[in-house]
C-alpha positions as CSV (number, residue, x, y, z in Angstrom):
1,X,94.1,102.0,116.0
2,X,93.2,104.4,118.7
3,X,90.5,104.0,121.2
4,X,88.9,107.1,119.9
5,X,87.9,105.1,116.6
6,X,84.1,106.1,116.7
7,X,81.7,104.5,113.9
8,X,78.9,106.6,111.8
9,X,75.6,106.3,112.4
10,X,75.7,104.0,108.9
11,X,78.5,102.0,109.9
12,X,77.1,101.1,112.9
13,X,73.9,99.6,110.6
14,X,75.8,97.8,108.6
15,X,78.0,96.2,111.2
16,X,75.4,95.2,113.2
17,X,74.0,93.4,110.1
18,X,77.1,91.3,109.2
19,X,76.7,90.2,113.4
20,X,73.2,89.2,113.0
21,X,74.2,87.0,109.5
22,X,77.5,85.4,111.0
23,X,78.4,83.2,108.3
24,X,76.0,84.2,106.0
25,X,77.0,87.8,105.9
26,X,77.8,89.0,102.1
27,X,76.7,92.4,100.7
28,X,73.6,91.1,99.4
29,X,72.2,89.6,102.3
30,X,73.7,92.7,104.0
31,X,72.0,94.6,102.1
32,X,68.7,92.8,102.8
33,X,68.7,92.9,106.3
34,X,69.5,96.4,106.5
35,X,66.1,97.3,104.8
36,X,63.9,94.6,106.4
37,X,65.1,95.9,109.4
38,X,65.0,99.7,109.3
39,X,62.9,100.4,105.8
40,X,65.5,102.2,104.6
41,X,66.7,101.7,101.1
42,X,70.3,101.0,100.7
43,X,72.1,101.0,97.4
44,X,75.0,98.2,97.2
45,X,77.5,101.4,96.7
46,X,76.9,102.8,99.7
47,X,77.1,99.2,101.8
48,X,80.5,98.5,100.0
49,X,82.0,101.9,101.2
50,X,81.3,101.6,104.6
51,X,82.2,98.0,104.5
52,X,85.3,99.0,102.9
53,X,86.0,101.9,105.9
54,X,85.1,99.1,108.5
55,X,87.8,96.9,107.1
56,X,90.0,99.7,106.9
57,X,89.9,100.4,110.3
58,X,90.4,96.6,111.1
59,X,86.5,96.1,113.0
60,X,85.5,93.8,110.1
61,X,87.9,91.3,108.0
62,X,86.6,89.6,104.5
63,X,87.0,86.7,102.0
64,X,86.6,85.6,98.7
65,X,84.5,82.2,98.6
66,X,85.0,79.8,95.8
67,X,82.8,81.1,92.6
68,X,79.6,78.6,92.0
69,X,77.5,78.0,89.6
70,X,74.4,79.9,90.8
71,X,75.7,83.2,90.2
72,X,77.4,82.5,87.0
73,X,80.9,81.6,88.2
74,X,81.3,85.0,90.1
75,X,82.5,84.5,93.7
76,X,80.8,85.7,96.9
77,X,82.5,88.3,99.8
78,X,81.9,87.6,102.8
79,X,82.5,89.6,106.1
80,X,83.3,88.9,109.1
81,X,83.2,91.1,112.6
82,X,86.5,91.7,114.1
83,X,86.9,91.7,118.1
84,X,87.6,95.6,117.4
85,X,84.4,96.1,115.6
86,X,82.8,94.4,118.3
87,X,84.3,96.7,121.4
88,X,83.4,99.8,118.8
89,X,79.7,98.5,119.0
90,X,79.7,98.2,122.5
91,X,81.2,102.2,122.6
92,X,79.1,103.4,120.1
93,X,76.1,102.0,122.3
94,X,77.7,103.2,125.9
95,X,77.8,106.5,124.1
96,X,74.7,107.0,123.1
97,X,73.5,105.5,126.1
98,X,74.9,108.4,128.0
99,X,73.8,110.7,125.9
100,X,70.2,110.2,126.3
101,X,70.5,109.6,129.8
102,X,68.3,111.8,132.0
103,X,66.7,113.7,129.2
104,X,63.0,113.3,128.2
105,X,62.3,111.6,125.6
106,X,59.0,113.6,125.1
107,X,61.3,116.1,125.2
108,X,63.4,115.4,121.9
């Protein structure tokens, strides 16, 4: 993976969901925290393909837990942040950071 590797604007979102969760990060709760945080509705289609491009490019890794019960024997994925998803965070922030600096935010 090259250094270039930039994330989307969504992708970003979603990634810093799975952070927040740690262990408890499956596309549901995903899900949830990405509209309790921003208000935006997210349909489960949309979180699965840009978890599935973060795994591609190796910033998140997933599981299969054991199926229970609760949900009718169907098993949970999980997801976890990768050290490369993390350094792509930190990027995507130092980016935008120098974007904005030095213009006005009245301005924009």
């Amino acid at each position: 993976m090259g250094t270039r590797e930039y994330l989307g604007e969504f992708e970003q979102v979603a990634l810093l969901a799975l952070v927040r969760l740690d262990s408890q990060a499956y596309g549901m709760t995903i899900r949830q925290e990405i509209e309790r945080r921003t208000g935006r509705s997210v349909s489960i289609g949309q979180l699965y393909s840009a978890l599935n491009r973060l795994e591609s490019k190796g910033f998140i890794s997933s599981y299969v837990a054991d199926p229970t019960p609760v949900r009718g024997g169907r098993a949970k994925r999980y997801f976890k942040a990768e050290p490369q998803g993390i350094d792509a965070l930190k990027r995507s922030r130092e980016i935008l950071a120098l974007m904005w600096d030095g213009l006005d935010p009245q301005a924009v």
